[in-house]
N, CA, C and O atoms as CSV, one atom per row, in Angstrom:
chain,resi,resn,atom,element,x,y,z
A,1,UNK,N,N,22.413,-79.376,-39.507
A,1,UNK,CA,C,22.755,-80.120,-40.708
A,1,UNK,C,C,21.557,-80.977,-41.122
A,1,UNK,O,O,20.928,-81.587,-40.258
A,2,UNK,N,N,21.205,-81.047,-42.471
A,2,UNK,CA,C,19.828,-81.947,-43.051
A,2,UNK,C,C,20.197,-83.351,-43.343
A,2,UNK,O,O,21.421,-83.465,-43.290
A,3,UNK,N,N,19.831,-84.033,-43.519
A,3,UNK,CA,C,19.963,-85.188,-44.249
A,3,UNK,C,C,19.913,-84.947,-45.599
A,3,UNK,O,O,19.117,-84.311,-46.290
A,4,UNK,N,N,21.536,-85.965,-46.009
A,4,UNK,CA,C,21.871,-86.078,-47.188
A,4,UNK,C,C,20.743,-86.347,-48.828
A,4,UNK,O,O,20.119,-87.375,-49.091
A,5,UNK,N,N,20.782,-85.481,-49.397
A,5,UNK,CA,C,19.579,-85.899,-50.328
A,5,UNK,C,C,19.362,-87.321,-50.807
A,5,UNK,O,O,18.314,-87.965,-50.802
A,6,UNK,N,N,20.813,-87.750,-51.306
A,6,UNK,CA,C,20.846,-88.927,-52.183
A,6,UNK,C,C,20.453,-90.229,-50.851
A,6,UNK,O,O,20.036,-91.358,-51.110
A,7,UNK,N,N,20.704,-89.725,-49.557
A,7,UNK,CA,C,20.761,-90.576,-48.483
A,7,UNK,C,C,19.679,-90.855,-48.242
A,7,UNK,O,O,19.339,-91.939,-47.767
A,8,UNK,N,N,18.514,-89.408,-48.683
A,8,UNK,CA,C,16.772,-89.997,-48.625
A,8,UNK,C,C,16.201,-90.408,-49.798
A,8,UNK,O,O,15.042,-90.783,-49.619
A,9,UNK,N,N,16.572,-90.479,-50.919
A,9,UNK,CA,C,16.355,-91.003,-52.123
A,9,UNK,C,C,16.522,-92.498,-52.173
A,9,UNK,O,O,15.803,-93.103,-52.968
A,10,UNK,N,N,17.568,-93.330,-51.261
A,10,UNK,CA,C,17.626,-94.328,-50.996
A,10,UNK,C,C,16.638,-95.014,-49.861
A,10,UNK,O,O,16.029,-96.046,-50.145
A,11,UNK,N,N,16.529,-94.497,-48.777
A,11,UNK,CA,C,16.012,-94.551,-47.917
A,11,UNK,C,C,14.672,-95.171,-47.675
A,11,UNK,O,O,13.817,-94.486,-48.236
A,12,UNK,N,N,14.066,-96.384,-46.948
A,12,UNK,CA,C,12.629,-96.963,-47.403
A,12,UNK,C,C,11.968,-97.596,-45.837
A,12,UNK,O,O,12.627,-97.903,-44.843
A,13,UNK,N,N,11.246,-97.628,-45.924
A,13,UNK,CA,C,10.641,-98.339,-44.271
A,13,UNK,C,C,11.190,-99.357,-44.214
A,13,UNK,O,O,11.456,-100.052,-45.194
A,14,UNK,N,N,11.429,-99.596,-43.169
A,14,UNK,CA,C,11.867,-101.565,-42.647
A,14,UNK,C,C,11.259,-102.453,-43.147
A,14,UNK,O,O,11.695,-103.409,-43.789
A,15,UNK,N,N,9.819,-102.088,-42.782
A,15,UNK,CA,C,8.548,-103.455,-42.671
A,15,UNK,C,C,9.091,-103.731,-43.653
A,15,UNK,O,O,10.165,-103.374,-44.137
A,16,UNK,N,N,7.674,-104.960,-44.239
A,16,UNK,CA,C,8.276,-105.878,-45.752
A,16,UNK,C,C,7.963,-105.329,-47.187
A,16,UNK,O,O,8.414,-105.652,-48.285
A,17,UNK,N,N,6.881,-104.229,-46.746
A,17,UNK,CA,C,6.718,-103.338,-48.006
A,17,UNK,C,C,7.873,-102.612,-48.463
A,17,UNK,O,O,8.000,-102.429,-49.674
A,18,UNK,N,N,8.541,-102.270,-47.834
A,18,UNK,CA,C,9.831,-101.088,-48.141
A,18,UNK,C,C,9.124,-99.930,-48.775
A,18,UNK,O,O,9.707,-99.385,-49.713
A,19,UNK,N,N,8.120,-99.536,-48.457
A,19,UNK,CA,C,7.560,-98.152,-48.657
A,19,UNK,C,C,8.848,-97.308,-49.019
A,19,UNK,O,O,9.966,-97.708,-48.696
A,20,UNK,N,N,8.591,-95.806,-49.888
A,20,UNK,CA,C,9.675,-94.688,-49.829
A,20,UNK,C,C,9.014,-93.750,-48.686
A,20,UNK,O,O,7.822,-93.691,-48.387
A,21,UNK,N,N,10.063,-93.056,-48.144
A,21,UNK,CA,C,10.067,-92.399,-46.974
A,21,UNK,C,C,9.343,-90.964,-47.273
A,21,UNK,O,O,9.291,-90.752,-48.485
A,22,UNK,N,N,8.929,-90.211,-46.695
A,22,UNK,CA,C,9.060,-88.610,-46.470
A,22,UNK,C,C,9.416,-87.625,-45.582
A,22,UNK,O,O,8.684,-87.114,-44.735
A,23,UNK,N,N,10.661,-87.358,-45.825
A,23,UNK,CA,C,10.986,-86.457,-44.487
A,23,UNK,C,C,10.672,-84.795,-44.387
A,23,UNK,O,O,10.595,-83.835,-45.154
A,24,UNK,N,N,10.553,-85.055,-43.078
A,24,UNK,CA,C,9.830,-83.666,-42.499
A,24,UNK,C,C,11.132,-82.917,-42.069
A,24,UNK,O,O,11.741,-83.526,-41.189
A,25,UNK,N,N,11.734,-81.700,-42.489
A,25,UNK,CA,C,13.024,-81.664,-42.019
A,25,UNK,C,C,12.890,-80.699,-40.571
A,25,UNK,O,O,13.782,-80.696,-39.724
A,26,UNK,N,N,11.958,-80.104,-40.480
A,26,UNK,CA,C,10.903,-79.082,-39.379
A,26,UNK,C,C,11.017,-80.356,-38.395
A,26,UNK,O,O,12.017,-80.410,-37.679
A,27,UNK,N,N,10.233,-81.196,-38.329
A,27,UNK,CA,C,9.703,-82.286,-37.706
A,27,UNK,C,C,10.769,-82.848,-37.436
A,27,UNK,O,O,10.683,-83.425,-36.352
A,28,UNK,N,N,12.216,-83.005,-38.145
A,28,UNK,CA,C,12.981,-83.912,-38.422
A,28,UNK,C,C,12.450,-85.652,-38.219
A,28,UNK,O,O,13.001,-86.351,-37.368
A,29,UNK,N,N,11.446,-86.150,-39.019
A,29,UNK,CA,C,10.795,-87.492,-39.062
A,29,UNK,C,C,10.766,-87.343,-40.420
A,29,UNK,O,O,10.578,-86.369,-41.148
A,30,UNK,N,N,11.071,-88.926,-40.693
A,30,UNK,CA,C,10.475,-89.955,-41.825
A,30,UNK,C,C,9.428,-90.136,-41.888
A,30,UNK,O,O,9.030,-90.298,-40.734
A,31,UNK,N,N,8.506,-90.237,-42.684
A,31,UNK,CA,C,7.000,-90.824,-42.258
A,31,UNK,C,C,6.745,-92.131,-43.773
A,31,UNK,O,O,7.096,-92.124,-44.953
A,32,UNK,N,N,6.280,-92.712,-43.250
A,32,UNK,CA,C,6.440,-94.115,-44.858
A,32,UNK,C,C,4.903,-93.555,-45.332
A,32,UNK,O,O,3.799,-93.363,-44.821
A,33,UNK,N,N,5.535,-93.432,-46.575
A,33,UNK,CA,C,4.077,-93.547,-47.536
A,33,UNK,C,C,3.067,-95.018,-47.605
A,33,UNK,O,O,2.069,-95.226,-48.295
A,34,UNK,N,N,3.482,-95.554,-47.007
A,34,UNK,CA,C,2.331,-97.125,-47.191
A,34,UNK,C,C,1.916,-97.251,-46.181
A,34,UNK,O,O,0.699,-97.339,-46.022
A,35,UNK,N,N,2.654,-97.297,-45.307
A,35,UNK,CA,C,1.549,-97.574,-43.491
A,35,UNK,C,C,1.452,-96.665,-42.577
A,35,UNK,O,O,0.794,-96.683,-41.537
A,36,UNK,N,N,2.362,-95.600,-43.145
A,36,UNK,CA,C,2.019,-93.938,-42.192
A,36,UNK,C,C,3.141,-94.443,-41.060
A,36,UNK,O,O,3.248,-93.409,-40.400
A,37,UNK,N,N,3.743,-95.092,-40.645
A,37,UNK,CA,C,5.013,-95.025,-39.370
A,37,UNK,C,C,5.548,-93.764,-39.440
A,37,UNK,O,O,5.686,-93.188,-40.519
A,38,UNK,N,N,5.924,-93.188,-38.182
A,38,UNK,CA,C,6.909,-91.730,-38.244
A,38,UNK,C,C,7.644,-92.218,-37.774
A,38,UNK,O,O,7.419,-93.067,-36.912
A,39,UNK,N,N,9.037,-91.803,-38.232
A,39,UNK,CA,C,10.515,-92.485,-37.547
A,39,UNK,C,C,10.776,-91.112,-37.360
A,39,UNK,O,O,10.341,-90.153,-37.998
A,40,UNK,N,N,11.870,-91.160,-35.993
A,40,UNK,CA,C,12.199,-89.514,-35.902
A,40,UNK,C,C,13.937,-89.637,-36.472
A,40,UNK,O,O,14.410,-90.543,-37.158
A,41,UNK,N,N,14.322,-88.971,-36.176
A,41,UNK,CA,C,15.531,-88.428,-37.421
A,41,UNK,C,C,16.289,-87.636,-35.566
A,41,UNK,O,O,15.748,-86.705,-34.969
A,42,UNK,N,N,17.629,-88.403,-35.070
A,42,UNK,CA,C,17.816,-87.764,-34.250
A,42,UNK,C,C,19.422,-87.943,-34.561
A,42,UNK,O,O,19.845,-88.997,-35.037
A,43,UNK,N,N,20.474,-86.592,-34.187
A,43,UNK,CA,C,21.480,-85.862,-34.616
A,43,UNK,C,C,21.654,-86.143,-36.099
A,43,UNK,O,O,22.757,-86.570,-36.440
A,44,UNK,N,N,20.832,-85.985,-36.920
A,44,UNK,CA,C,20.508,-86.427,-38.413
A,44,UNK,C,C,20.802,-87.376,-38.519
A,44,UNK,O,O,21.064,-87.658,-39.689
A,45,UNK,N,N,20.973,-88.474,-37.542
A,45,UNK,CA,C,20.755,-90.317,-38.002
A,45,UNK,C,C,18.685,-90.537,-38.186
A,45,UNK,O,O,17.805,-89.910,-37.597
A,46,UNK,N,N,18.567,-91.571,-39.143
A,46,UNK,CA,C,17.533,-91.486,-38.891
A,46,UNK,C,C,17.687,-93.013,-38.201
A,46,UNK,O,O,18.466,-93.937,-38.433
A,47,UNK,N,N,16.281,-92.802,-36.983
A,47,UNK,CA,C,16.121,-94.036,-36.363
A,47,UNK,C,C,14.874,-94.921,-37.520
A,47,UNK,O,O,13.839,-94.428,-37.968
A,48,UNK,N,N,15.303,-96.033,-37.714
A,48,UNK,CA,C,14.406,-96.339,-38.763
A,48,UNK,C,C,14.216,-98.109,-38.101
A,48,UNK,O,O,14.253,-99.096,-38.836
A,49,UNK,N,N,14.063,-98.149,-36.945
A,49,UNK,CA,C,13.621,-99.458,-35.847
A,49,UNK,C,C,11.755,-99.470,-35.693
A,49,UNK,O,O,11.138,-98.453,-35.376
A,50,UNK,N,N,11.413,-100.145,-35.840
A,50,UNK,CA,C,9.753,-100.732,-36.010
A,50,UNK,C,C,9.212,-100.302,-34.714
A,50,UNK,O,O,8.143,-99.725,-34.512
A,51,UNK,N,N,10.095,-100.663,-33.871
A,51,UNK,CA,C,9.537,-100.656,-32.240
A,51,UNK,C,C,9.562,-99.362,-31.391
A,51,UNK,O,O,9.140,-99.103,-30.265
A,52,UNK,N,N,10.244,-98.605,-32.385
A,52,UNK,CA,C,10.652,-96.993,-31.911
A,52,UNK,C,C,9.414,-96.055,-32.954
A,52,UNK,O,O,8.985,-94.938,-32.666
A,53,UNK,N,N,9.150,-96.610,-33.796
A,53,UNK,CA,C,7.947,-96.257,-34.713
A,53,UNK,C,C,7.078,-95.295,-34.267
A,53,UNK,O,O,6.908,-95.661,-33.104
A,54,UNK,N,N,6.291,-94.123,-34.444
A,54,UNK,CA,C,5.526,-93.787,-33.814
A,54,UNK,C,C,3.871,-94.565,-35.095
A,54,UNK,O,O,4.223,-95.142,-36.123
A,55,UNK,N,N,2.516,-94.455,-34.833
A,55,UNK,CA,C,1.981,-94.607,-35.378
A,55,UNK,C,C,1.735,-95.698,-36.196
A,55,UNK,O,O,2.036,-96.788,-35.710
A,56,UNK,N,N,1.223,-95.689,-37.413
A,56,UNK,CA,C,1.075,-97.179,-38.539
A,56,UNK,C,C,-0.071,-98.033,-38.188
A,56,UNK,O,O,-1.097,-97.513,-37.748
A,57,UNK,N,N,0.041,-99.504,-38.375
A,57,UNK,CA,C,-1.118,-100.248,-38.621
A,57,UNK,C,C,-0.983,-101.223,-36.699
A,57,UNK,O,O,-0.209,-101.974,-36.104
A,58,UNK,N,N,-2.470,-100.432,-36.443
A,58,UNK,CA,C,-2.929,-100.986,-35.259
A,58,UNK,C,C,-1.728,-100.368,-34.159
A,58,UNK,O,O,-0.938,-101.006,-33.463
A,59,UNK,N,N,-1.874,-99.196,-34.261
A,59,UNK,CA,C,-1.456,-98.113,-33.500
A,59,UNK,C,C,-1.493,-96.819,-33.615
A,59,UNK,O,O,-1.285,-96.203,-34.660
A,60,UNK,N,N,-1.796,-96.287,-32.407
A,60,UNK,CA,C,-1.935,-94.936,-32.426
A,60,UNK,C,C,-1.179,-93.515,-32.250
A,60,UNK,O,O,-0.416,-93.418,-31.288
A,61,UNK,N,N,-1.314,-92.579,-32.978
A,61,UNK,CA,C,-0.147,-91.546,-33.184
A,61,UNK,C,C,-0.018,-91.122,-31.991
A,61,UNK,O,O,0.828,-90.268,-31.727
């Protein structure tokens, strides 16, 4: 099952930018267009927690 369209149309990074998301549905990850974070997307919840983050500013993928 994918994630709901209208559910990623809403959908934005945590941080304080609220970047819009891009999901990889292969990958099943979010990735934010402003600071590059990959959130992974697990039983189609997406995890969208800072500290579970892969990548972004002053870290490595």
């Amino acid at each position: 099952m994918a994630l709901d369209p209208q559910l990623l149309e809403i959908l934005a990074c945590p941080d304080t930018h609220h970047a819009p998301l891009i999901y990889d549905a292969e990958a099943q990850t979010l990735t934010c267009t402003e600071c590059g974070r990959i959130f992974e997307v697990r039983d189609d919840v997406p995890v969208l927690l800072l500290d579970e983050a892969r990548g972004g500013p002053g870290q490595s993928s």
